[in-house]
C-alpha positions, 0 to 999 in steps of 0.5 A: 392612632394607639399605634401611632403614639406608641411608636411616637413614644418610643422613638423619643424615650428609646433607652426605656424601651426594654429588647424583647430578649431581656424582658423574655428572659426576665419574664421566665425567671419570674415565673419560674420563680427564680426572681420576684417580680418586684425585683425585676421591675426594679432592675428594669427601671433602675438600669435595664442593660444591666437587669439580668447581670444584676439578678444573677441571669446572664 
């Protein structure tokens, strides 16, 4: 049932769905300490096609 709202949820909201690539490169950048996490959840939910440009990691 979990498996099955969560495809039900993203075929339906697909543009909030964030491609592992760019949550992969965000999640190195928080950890590492090049970003803090509130800004990459701010850059993710104000547009995440353009996350990495704006916090300087493309």
């Amino acid at each position: 049932m979990a498996s099955t709202v969560s495809r039900d949820w993203g075929a339906r909201f697909p543009s909030l769905l964030v491609p592992r690539g760019v949550a992969s490169k965000l999640h190195t950048a928080v950890c590492s300490g090049k970003v803090t996490l509130a800004a990459a959840q701010q850059a993710i939910v104000s547009d995440w096609t353009t996350a990495l440009t704006r916090l300087g990691l493309s």
